[in-house]
C-alpha positions as CSV (number, residue, x, y, z in Angstrom):
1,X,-67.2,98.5,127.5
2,X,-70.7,99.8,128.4
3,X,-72.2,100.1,131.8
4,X,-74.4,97.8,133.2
5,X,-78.0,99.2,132.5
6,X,-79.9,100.2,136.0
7,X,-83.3,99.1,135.4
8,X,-86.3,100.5,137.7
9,X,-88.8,97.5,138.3
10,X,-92.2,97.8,139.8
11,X,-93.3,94.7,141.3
12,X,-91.6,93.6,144.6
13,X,-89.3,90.1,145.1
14,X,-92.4,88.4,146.9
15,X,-94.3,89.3,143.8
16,X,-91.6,88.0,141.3
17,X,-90.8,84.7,143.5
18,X,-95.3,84.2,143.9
19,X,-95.3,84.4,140.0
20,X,-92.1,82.0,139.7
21,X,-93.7,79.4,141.4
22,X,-96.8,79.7,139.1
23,X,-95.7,79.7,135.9
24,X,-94.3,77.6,133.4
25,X,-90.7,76.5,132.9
26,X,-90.9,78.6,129.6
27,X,-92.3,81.5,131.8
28,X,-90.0,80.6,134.3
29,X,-86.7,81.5,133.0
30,X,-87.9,85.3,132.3
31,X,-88.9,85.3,135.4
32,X,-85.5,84.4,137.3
33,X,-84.1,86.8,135.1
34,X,-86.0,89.5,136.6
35,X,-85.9,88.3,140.0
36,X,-82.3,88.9,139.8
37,X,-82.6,92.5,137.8
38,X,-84.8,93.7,140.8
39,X,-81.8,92.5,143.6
40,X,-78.8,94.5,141.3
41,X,-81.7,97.1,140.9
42,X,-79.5,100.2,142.6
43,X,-76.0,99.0,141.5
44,X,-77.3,97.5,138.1
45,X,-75.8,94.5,136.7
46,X,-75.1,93.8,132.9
47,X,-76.6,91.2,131.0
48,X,-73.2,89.2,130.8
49,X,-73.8,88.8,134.7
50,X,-77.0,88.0,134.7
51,X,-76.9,85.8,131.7
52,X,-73.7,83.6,134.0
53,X,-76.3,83.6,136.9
54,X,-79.5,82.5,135.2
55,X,-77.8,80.1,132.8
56,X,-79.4,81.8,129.9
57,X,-78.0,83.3,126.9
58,X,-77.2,87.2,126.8
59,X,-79.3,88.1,124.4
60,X,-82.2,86.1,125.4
61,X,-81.5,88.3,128.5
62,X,-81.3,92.1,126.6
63,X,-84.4,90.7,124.6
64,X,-86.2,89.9,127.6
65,X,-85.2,93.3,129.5
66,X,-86.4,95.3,126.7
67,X,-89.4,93.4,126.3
68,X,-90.5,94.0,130.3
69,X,-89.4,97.9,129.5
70,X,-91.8,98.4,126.6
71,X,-94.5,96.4,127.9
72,X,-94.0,95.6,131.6
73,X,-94.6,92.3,133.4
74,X,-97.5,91.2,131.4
75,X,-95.5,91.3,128.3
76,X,-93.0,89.5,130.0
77,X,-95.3,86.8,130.9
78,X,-97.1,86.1,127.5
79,X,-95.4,83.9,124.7
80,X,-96.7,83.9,120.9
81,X,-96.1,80.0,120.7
82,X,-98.9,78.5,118.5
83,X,-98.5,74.8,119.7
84,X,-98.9,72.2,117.3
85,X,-99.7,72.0,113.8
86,X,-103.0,70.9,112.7
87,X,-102.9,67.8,111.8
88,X,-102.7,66.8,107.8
89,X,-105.8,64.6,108.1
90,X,-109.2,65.3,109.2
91,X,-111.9,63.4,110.5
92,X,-113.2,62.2,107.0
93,X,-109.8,61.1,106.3
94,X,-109.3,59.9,109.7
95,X,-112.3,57.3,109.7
96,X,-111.7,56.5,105.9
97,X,-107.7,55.4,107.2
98,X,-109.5,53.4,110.4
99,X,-112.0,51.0,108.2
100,X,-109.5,50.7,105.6
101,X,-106.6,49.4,108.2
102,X,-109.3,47.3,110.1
103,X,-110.8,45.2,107.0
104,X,-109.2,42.0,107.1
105,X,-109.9,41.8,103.0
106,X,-108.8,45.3,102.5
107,X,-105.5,43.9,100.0
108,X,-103.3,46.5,101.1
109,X,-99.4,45.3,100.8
110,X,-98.0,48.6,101.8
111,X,-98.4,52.0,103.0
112,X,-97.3,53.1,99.6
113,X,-100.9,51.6,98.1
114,X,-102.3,52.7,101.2
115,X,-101.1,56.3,100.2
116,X,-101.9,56.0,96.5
117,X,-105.7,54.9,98.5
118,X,-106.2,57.9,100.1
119,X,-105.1,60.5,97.9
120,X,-107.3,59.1,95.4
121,X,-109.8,59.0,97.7
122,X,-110.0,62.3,99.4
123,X,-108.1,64.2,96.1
124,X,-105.5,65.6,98.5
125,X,-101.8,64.4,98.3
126,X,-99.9,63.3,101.3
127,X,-96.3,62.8,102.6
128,X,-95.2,59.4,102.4
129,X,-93.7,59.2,105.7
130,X,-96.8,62.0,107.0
131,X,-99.2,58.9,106.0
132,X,-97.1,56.1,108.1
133,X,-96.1,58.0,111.3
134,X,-100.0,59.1,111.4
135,X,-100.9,55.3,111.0
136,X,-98.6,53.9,113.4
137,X,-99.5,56.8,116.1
138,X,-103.1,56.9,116.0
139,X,-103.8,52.9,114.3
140,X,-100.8,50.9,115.7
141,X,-100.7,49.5,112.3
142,X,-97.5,48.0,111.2
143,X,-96.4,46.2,108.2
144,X,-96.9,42.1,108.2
145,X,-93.5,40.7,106.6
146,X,-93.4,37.3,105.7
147,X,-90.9,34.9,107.1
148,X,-88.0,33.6,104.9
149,X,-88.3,30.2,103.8
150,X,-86.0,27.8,104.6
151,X,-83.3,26.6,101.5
152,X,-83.6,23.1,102.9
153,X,-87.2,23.5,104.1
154,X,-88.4,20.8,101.0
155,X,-86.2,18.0,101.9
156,X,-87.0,15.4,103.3
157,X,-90.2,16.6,104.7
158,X,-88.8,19.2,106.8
159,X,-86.3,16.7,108.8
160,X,-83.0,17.2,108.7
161,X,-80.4,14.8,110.5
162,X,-76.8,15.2,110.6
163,X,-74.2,13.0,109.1
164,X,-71.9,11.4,111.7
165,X,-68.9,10.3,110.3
166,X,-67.9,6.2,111.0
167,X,-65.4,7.6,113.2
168,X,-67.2,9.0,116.0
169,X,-70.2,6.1,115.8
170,X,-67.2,3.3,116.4
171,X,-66.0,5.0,119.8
C-alpha cells in the first residue's frame, strides 16, 4: 500500500475557511478537501482518509489534489461548466409559437400539427417532445380534450329515473 502523499499548501486555514464561506457548493467541496490537506499537512493523510472525511469520492479527491498542484488555488477554484444549452428556438420562432398558440381560430388539434406548423415554417426540424415541453414551459399551453359523452345522454332528454321494483313502493 502506498504512503499517504504530504502535500505543501500555501494559503493559511483562515484563508481556506474565508474562501469556503464564499463560494459555491460546487466550489465548496474542493475546498473542504483542502482545508483538511492543509491540517494533515506534516503527517500527510491519503486520499482514502480524506475522501471518508469529506464525504467525496477518492478520486474526485486525487483529481482535485493534482489539479491544486499543477495549478494552485485558482485552478482549484475555476470549473469549465458551460451551463445550459441554448435553447432550440429563437426569437423568430419564439413569437411565431406565441401568436400561433394565442389565436383563438388558429385550428390547431395537436402539438403534432403544431410541429408539422413550425418546421414548415421556419424550415428547421424539431423534437416532438422539444416542441411541447418548450410550449408548456414558456406558453402554459395544454391540450383541450373533449369530454366523453354519455351512452344514455339521448334518452329521455337527459333524465334518467330509476326503476323501483313494486316491492319496495308497497312498504
Amino acid at each position: 500500500m502506498a504512503h499517504a502523499k504530504i502535500l505543501v499548501i500555501k494559503e493559511t486555514e483562515k484563508e481556506i475557511k474565508n474562501l469556503l464561506k464564499q463560494s459555491i457548493p460546487f466550489i465548496g467541496q474542493r475546498l473542504r478537501v483542502l482545508l483538511i490537506l492543509k491540517q494533515n499537512e506534516k503527517v500527510g493523510i491519503s486520499k482514502r482518509e480524506v475522501a471518508k472525511l469529506a464525504v467525496v469520492d477518492p478520486n474526485s479527491v486525487q483529481n482535485w489534489r493534482t489539479l491544486y498542484l499543477n495549478s494552485g488555488i485558482e485552478g482549484l477554484m475555476k470549473h469549465q461548466k458551460t451551463g445550459f444549452k441554448p435553447s432550440a428556438f429563437n426569437a423568430i420562432e419564439h413569437n411565431m409559437l406565441e401568436t400561433k398558440l394565442n389565436d383563438p381560430q388558429n385550428g390547431l388539434q395537436g402539438y403534432v400539427e403544431l410541429k408539422d406548423w413550425i418546421e414548415k415554417e421556419s424550415g428547421k426540424t424539431f423534437n416532438y417532445n422539444t416542441l411541447l415541453y418548450y410550449c408548456i414551459r414558456n406558453f402554459k399551453s395544454s391540450v383541450k380534450v373533449a369530454r366523453k359523452s354519455h351512452v344514455q345522454k339521448d334518452e329521455d332528454q337527459g333524465i334518467s329515473f330509476k326503476k323501483t321494483s313494486d316491492e319496495s313502493v308497497k312498504k
